[in-house]
Backbone as numpy.savetxt, mean C-alpha at the origin, in Angstrom:
# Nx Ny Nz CAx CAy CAz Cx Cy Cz
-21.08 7.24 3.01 -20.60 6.25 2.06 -19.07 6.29 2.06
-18.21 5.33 2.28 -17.14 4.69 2.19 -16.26 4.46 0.94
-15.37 5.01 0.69 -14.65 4.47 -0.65 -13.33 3.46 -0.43
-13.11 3.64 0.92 -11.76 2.61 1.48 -12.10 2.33 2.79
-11.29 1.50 3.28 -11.45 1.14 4.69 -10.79 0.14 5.17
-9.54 0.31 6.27 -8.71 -0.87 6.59 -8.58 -0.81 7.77
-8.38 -1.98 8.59 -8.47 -2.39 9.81 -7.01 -1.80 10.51
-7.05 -1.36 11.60 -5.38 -1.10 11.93 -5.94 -0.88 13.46
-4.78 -1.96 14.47 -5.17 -1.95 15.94 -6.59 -2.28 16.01
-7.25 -2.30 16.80 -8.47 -2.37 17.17 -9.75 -1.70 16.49
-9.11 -0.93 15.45 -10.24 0.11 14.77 -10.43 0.05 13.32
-11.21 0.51 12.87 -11.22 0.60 11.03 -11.00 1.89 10.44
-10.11 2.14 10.01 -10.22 3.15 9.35 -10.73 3.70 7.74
-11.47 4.43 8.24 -12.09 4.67 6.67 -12.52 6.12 6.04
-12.31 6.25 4.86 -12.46 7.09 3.91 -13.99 7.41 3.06
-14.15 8.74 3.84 -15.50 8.51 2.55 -15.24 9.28 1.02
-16.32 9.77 0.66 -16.45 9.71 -0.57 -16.51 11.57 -0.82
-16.51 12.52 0.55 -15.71 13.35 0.93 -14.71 13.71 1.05
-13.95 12.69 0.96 -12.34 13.04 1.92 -12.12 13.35 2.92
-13.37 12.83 3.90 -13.34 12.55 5.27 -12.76 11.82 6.07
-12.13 11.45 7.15 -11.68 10.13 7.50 -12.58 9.95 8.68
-13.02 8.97 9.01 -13.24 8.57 10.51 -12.95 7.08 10.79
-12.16 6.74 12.65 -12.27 5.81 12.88 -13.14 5.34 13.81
-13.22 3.94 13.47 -14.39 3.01 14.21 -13.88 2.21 14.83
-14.66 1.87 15.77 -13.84 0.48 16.74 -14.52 -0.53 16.21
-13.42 -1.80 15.72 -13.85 -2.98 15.47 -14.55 -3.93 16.19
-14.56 -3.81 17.43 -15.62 -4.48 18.29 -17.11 -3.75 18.67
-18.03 -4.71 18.56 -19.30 -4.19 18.47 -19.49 -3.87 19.88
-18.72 -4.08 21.11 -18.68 -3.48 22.49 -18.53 -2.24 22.18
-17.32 -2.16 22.06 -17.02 -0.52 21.76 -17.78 0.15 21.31
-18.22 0.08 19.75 -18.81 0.36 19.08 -20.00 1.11 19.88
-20.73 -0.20 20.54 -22.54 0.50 21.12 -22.02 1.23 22.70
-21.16 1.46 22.95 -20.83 1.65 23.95 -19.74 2.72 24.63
-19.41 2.96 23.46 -18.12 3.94 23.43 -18.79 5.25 23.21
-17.66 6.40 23.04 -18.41 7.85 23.26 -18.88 8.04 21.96
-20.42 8.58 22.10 -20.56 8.84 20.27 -20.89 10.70 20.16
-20.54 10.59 19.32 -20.20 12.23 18.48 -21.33 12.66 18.74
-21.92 14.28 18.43 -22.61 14.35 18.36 -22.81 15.16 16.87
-24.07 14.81 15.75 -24.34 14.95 14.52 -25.27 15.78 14.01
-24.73 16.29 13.29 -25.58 17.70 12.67 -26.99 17.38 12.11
-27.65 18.00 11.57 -28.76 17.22 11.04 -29.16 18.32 9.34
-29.72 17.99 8.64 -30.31 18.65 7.63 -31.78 20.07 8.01
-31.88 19.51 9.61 -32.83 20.55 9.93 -31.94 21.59 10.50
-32.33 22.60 10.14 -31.63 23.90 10.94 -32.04 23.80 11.94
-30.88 24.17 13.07 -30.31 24.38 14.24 -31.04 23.19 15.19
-30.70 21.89 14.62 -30.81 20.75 14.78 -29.63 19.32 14.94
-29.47 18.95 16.32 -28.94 18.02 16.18 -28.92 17.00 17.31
-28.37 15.55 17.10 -28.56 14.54 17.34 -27.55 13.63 17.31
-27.52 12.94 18.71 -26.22 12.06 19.08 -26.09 10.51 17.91
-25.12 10.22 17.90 -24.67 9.09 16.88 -25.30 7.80 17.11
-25.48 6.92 17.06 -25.70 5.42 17.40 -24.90 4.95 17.48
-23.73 4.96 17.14 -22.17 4.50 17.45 -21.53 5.28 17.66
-20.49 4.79 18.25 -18.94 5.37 18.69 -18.38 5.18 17.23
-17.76 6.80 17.06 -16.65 6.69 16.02 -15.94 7.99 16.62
-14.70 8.47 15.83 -14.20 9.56 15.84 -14.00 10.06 14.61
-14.23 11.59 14.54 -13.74 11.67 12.83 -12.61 12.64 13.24
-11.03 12.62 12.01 -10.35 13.28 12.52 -9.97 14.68 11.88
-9.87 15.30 12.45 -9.54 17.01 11.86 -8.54 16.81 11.31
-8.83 17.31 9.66 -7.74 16.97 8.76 -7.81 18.46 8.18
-7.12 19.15 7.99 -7.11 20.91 6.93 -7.27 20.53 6.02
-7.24 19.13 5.10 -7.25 19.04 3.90 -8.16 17.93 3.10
-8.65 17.92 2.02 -9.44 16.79 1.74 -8.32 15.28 1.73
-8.90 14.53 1.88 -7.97 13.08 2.01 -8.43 12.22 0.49
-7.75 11.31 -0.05 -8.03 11.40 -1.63 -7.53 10.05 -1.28
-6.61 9.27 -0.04 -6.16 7.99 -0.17 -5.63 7.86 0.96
-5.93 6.36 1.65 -5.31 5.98 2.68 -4.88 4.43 2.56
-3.94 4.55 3.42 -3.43 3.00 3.82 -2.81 2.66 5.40
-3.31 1.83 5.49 -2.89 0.93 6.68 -1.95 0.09 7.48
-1.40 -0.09 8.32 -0.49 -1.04 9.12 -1.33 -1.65 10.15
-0.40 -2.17 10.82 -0.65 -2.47 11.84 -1.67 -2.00 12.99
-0.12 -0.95 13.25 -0.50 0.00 14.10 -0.62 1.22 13.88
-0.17 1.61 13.01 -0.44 2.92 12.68 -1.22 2.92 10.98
-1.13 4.46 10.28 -1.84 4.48 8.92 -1.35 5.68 8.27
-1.75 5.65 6.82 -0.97 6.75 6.48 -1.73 7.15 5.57
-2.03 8.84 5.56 -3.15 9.68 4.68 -2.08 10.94 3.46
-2.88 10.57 2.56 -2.67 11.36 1.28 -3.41 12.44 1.34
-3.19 13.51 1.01 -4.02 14.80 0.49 -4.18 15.40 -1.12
-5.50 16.02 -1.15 -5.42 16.04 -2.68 -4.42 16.79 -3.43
-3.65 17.63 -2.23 -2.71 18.24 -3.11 -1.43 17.68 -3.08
-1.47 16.55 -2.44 0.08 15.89 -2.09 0.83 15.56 -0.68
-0.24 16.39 0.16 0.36 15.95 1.12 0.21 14.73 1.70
1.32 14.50 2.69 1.08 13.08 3.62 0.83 13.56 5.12
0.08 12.84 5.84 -0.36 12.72 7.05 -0.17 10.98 7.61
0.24 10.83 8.86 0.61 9.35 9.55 0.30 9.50 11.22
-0.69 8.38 11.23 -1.04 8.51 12.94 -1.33 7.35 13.19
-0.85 7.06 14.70 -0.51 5.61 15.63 -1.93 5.39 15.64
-2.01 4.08 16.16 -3.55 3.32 16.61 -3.66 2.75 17.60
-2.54 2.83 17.74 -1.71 1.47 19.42 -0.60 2.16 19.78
0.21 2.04 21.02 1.01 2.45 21.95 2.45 2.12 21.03
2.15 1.13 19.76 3.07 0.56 19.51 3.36 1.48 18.10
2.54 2.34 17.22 2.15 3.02 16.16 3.63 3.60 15.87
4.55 3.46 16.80 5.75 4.09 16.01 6.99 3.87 16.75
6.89 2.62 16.94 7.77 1.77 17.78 9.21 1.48 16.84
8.70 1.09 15.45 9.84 1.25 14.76 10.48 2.07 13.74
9.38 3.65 14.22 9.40 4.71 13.09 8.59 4.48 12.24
7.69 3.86 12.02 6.68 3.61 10.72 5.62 5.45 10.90
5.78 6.32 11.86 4.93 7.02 11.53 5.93 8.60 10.57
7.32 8.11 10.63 8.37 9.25 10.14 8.58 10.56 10.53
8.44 10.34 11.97 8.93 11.29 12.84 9.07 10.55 13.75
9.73 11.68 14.88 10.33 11.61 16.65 9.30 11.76 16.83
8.56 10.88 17.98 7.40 10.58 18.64 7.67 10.55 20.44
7.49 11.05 21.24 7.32 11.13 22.39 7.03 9.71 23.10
7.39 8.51 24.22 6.76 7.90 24.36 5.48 8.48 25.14
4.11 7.60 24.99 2.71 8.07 24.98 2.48 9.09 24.44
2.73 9.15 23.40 1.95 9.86 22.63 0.41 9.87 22.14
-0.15 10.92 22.00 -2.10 10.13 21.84 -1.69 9.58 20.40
-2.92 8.77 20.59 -3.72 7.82 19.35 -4.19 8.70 18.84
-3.78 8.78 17.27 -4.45 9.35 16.09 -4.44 10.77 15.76
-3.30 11.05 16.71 -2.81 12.63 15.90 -1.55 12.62 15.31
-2.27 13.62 14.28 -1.56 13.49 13.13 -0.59 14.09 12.81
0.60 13.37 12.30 1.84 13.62 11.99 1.71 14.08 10.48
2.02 15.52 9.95 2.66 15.87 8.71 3.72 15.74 8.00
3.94 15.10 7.15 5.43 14.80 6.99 5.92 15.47 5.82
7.59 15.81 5.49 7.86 16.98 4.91 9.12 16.03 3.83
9.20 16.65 2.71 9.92 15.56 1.82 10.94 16.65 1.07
11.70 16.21 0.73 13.31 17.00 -0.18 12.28 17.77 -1.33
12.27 19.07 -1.67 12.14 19.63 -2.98 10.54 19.83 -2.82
10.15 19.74 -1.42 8.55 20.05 -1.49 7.78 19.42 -2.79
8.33 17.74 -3.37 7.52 17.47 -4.53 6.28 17.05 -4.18
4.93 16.87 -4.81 3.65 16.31 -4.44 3.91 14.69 -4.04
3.07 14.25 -3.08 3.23 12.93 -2.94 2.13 11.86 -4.17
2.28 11.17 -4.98 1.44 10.47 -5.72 1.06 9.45 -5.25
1.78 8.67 -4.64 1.10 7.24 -4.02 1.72 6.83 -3.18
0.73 6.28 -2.01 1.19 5.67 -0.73 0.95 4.35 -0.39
1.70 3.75 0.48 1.52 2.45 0.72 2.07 2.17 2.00
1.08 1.24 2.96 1.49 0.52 4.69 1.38 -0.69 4.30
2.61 -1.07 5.21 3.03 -2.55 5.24 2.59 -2.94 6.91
2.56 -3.98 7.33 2.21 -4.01 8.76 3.18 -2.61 9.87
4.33 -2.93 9.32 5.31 -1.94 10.53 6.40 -0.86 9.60
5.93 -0.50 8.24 6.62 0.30 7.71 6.04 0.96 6.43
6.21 2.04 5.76 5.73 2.86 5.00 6.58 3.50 4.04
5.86 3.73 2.60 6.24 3.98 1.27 5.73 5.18 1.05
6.50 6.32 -0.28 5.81 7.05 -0.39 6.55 7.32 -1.80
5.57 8.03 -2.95 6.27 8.15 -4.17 6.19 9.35 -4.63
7.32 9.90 -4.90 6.68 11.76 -5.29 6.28 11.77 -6.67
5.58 13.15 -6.94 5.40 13.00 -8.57 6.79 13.12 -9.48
7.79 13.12 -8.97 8.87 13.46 -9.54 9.34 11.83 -9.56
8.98 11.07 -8.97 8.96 9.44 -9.43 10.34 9.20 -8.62
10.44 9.58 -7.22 11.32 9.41 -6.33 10.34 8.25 -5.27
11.36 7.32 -4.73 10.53 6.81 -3.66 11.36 6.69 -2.25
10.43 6.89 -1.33 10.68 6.82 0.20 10.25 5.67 0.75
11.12 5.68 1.96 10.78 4.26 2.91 11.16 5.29 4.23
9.96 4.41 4.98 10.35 4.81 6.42 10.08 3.12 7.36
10.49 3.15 8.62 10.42 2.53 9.31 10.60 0.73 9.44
10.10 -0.58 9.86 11.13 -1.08 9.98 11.75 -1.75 8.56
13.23 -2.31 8.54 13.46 -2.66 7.58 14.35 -4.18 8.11
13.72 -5.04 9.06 13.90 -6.38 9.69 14.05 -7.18 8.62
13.19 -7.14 7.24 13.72 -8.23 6.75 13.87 -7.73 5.01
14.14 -6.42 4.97 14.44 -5.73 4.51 13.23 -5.19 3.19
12.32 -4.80 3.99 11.03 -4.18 2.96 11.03 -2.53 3.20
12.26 -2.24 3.40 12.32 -0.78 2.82 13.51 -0.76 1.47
13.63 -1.56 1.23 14.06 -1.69 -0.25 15.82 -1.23 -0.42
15.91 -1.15 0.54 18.01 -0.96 0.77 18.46 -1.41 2.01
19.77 -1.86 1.38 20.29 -2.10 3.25 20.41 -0.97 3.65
20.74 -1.23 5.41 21.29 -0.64 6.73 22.73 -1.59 7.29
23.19 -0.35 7.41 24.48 -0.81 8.28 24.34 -0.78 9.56
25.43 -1.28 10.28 25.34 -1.49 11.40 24.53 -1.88 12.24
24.03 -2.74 11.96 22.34 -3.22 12.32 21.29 -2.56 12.78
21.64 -1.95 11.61 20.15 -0.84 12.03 18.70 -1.39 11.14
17.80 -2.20 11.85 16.79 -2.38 11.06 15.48 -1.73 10.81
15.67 -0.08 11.58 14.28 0.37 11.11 15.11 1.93 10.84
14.60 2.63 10.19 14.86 4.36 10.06 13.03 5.03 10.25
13.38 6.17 11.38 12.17 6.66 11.68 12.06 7.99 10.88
12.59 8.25 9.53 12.46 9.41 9.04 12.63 8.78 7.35
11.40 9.25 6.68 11.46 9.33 5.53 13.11 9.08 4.73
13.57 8.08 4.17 14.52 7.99 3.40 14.42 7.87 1.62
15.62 8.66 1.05 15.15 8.55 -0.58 15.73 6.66 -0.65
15.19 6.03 -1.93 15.35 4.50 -2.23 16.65 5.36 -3.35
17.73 4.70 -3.07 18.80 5.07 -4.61 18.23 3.88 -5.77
17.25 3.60 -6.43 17.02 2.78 -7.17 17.73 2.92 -8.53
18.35 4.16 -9.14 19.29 3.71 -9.67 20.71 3.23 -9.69
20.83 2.77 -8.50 22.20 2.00 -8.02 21.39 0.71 -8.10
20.72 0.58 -7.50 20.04 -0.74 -6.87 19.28 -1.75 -7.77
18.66 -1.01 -8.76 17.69 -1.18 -10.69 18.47 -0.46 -11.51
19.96 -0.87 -11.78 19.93 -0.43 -13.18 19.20 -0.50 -14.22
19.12 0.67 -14.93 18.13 0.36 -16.08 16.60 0.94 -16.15
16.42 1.28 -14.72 14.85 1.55 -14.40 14.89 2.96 -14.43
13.66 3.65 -15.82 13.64 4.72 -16.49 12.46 5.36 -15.00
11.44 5.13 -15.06 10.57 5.81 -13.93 9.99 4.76 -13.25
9.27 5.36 -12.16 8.51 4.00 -11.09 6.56 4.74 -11.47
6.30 4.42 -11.19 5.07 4.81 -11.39 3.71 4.30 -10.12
4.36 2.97 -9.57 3.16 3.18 -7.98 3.86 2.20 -7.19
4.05 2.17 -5.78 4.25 1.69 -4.99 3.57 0.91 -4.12
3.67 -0.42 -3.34 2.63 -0.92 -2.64 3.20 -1.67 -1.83
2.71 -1.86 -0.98 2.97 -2.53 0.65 2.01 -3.46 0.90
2.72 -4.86 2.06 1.94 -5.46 2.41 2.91 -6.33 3.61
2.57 -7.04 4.37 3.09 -7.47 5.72 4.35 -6.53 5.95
5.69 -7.62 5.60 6.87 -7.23 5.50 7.51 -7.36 4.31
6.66 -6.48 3.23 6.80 -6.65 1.89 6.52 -5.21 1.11
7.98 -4.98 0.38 7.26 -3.46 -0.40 7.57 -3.78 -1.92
6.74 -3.45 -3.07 6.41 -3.69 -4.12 6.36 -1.92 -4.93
7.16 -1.91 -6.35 7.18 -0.92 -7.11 6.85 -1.40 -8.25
6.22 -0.74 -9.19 5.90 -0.82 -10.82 6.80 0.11 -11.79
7.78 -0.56 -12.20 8.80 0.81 -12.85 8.26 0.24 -14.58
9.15 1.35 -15.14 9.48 1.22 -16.93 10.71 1.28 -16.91
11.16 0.30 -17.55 12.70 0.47 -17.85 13.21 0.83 -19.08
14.33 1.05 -19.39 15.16 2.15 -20.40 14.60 1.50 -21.76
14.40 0.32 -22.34 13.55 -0.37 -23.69 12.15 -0.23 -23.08
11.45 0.33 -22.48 10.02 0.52 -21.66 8.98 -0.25 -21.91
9.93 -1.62 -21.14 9.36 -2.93 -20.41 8.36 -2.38 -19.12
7.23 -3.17 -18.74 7.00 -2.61 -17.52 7.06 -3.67 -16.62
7.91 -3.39 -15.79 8.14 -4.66 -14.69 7.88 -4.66 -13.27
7.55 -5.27 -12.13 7.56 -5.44 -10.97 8.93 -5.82 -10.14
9.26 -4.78 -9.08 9.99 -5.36 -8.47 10.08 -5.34 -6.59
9.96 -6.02 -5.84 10.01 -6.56 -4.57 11.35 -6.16 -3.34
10.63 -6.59 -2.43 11.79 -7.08 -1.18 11.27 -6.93 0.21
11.78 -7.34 0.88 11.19 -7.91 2.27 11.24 -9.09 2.33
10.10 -9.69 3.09 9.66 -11.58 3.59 9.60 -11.83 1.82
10.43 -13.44 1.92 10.01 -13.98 1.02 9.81 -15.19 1.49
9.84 -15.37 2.63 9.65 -17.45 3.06 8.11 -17.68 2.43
7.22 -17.08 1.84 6.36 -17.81 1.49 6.16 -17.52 -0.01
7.23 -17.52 -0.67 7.57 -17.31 -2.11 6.80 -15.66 -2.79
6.14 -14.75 -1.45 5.71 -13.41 -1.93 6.54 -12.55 -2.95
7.62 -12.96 -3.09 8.41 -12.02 -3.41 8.56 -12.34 -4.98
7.73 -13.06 -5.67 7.58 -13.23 -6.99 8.48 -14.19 -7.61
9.76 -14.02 -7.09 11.49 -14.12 -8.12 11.43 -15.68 -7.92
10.57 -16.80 -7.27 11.11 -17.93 -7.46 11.97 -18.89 -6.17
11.73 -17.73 -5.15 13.07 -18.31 -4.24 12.36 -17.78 -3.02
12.56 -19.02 -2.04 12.13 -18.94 -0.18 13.40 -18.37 0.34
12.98 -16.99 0.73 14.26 -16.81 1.59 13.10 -15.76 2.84
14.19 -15.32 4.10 13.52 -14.62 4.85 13.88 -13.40 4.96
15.34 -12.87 4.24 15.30 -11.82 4.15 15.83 -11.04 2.30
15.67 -9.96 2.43 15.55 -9.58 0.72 15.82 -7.95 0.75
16.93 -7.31 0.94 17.18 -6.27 0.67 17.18 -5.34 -0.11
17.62 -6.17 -1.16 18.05 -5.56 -2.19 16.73 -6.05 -3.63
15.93 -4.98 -4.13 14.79 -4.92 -4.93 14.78 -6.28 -6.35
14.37 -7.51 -5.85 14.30 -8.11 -6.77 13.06 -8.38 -7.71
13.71 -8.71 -8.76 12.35 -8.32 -9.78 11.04 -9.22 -9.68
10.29 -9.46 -9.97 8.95 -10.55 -9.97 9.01 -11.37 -11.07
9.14 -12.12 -10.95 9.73 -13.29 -12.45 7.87 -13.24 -13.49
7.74 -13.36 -14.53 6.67 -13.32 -15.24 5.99 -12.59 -16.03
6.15 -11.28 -14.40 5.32 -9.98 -15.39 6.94 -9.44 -15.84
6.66 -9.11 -17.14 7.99 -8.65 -17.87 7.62 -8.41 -19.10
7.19 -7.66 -20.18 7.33 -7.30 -21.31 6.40 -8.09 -21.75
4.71 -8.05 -21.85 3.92 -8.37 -21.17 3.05 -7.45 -22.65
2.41 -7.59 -23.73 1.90 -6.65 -24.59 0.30 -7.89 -25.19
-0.37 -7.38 -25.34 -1.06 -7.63 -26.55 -1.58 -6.98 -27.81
-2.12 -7.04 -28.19 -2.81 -6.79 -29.49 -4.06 -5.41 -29.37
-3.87 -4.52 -29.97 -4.93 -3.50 -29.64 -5.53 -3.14 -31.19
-7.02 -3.47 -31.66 -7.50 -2.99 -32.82 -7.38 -2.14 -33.05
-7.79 -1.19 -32.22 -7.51 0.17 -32.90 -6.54 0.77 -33.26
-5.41 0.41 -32.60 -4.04 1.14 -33.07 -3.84 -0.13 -34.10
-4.22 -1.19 -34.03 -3.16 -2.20 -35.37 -1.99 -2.32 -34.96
-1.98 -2.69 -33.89 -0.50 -2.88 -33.76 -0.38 -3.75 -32.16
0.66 -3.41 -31.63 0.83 -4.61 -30.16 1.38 -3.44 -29.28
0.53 -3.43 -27.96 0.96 -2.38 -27.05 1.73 -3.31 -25.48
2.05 -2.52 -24.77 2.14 -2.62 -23.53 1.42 -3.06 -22.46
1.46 -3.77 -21.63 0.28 -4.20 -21.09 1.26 -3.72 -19.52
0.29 -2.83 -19.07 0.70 -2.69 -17.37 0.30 -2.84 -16.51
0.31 -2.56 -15.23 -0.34 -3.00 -13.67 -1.33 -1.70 -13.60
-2.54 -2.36 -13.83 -3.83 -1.11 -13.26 -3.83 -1.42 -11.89
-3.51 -2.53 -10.92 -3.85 -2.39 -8.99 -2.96 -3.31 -8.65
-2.58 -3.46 -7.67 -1.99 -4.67 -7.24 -2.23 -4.44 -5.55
-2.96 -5.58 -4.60 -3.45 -5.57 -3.87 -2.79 -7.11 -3.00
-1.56 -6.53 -2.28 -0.04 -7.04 -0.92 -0.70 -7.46 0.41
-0.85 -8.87 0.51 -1.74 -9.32 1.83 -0.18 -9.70 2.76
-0.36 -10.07 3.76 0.30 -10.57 4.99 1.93 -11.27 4.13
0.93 -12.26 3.03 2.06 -13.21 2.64 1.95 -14.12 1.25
0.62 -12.99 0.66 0.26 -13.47 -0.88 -0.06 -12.23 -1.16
-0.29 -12.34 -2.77 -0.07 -10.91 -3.74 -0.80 -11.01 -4.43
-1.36 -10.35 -5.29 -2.21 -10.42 -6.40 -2.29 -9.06 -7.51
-1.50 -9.24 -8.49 -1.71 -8.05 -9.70 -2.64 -8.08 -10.98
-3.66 -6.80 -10.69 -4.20 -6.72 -12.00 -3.98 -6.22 -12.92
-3.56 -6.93 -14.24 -2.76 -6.36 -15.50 -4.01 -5.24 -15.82
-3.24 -3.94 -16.90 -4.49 -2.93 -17.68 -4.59 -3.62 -18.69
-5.40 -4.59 -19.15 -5.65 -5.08 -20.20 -6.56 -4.24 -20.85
-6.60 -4.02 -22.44 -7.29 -3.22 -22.79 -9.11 -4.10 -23.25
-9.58 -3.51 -22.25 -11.13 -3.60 -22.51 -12.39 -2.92 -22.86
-12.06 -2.25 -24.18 -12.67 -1.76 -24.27 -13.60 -2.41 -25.43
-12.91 -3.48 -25.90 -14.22 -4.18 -26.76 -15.02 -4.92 -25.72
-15.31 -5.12 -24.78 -16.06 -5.80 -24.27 -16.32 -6.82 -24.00
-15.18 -7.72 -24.49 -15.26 -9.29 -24.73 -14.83 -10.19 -23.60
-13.51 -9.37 -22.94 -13.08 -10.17 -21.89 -12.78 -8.92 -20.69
-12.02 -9.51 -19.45 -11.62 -9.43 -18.41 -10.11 -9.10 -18.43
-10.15 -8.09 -17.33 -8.41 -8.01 -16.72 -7.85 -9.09 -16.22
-6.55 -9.26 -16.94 -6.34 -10.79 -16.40 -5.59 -10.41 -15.01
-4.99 -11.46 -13.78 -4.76 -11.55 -12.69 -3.78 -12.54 -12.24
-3.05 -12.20 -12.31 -1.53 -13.07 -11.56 -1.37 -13.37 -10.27
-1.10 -14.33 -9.30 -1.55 -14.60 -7.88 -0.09 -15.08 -7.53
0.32 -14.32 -6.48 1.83 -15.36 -6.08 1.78 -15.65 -4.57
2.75 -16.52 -3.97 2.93 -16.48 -2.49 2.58 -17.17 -1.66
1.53 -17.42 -0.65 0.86 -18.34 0.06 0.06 -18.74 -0.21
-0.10 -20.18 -0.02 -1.62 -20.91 -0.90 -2.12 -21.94 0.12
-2.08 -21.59 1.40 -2.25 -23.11 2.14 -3.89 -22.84 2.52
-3.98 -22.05 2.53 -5.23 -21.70 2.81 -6.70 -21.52 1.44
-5.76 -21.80 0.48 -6.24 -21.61 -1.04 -6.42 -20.07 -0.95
-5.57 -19.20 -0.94 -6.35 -17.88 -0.75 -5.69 -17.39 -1.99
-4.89 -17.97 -2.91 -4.31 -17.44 -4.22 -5.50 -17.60 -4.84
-6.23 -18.11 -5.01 -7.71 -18.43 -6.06 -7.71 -19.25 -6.86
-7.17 -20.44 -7.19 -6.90 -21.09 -8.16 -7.38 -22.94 -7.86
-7.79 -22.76 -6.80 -7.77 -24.30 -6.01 -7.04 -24.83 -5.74
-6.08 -24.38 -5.49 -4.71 -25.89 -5.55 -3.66 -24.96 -3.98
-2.97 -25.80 -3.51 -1.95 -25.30 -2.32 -0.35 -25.26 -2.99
0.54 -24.18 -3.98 1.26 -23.90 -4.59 2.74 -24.64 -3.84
3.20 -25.51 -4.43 4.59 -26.59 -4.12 5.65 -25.46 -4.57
5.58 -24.58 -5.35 6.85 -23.36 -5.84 6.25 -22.41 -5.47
7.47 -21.32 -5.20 7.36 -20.15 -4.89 6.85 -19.58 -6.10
6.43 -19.52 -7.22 6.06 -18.94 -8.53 5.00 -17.81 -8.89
4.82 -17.45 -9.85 3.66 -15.91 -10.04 2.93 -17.16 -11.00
1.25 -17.33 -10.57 0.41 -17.83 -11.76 -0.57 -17.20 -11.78
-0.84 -17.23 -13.38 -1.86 -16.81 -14.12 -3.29 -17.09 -13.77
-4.30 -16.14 -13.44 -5.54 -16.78 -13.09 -6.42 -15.64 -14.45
-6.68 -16.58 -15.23 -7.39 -15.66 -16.62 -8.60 -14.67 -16.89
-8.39 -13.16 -16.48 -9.88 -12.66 -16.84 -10.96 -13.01 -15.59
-10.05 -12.74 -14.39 -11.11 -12.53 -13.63 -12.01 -11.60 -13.32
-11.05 -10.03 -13.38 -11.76 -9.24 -12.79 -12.43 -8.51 -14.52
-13.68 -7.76 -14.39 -13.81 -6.94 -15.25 -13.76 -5.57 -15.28
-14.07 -5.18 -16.44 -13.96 -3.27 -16.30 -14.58 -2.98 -15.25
């Protein structure tokens, strides 16, 4: 059984409900046809070849979260660590795996990666060709490319990718922003959830914005510097039990190619309604959910879709 699973290069990668990883080849050639493992069985000193081709990969540690690129992917451990391995020839072409890589290097071994102050890693996030990482100390990293600037700071000298873990100075960059709390990736797009110093909870962006992903209102193609998401901003309702008006924050937010989608924590615990859901970015395809093909770059409201 499966608790995640994302496509990267030719294969799927997925997570079970162990903290196992194994990958699969996305084509059903491969698949019936490729080398299959061979599998233990519940009978003693019993065993039996796979029906498919997969690989599972030797990890020392349980895996608790993964995410995806392109070409490469990037694994969490339950105690914090990070792990990152190619899928394609191309897996670290622009540093997205945060190390010096050999050219030909094999597919799918795994890179450990090592961070300032040995803090735990809390949350990770792959963008097609670059990678996020957030310590529990509420520091965030960027590695690899930063073409249209979705590692969240400039580069000089035209340097558009860094192949080694970098800290984000977000208090130069967000004045005002007290902690970050999760990070997320998607094409050429990286996304943070901070609290700021009156502890607003806000969204803020950068990377591709030509298809208005970037929340703030404005088509541009490149975005360096972390702009905020126009909408979600200080964002509260009404909670019975306390009698009073709370905070309302981001329980998921789930970064496609070139549309977005955040689910507010609405409090549900009376039972009555749904987490509400904000949709921004590309709509030509109707894939925001709303029926309609979006004329502004804008964040809209889609009411109480998802539930507890």
């Amino acid at each position: 059984m499966y608790t995640l699973a994302y496509d990267s290069g030719d294969n799927i990668i997925c997570l079970s409900k162990s903290g196992k990883v194994y990958v699969v080849p996305a084509s059903k050639t491969q698949l019936l046809s490729g080398p299959k493992p061979t599998e233990s069985s519940w009978l003693p000193f019993w065993a039996d070849t796979s029906n498919i081709s997969y690989i599972l990969l030797s990890v020392p540690e349980k895996i608790t979260h993964l995410s995806a690129g392109n070409d490469h992917f990037v694994l969490r451990t339950k105690s914090g660590g990070i792990y990152t391995a190619a899928t394609t020839p191309d897996g670290n072409t622009f540093g997205q795996l945060g190390v010096e890589t050999a050219t030909g290097s094999p597919l799918f071994h795994l890179y450990k990666l090592s961070f300032p102050n040995g803090d735990p890693i809390s949350s990770i996030a792959a963008g097609e060709r670059h990678s996020i990482a957030l310590t529990s100390r509420g520091d965030v990293y960027t590695w690899g490319s930063n073409a249209q600037g979705q590692l969240l700071q400039r580069y000089v000298d035209n340097n558009f990718s860094t192949p080694t873990p970098t800290l984000v100075p977000l208090n130069k960059l967000v004045p005002g922003v007290k902690s970050v709390h999760a990070v997320y990736a998607g094409g050429a797009n990286s996304f943070f959830v901070a609290r700021t110093a009156n502890d607003d909870i806000e969204v803020y962006a950068s990377g591709s914005g030509m298809w208005g992903q970037l929340g703030n209102g404005v088509w541009n193609q490149i975005q360096h510097h972390p702009v905020r998401v126009k909408t979600i901003r200080g964002l509260s309702e009404w909670n019975e039990k306390l009698d009073r008006k709370v905070k309302i924050g981001i329980r998921y937010m789930s970064v496609g190619e070139n549309h977005v989608a955040a689910v507010l924590d609405n409090d549900v615990s009376s039972g009555i309604g749904g987490r509400d859901v904000y949709v921004w970015g590309c709509g030509e395809a109707y894939q925001l959910g709303h029926g309609k093909v979006p004329l502004k770059p804008l964040v809209t409201f889609v009411h109480s879709l998802i539930m507890a």
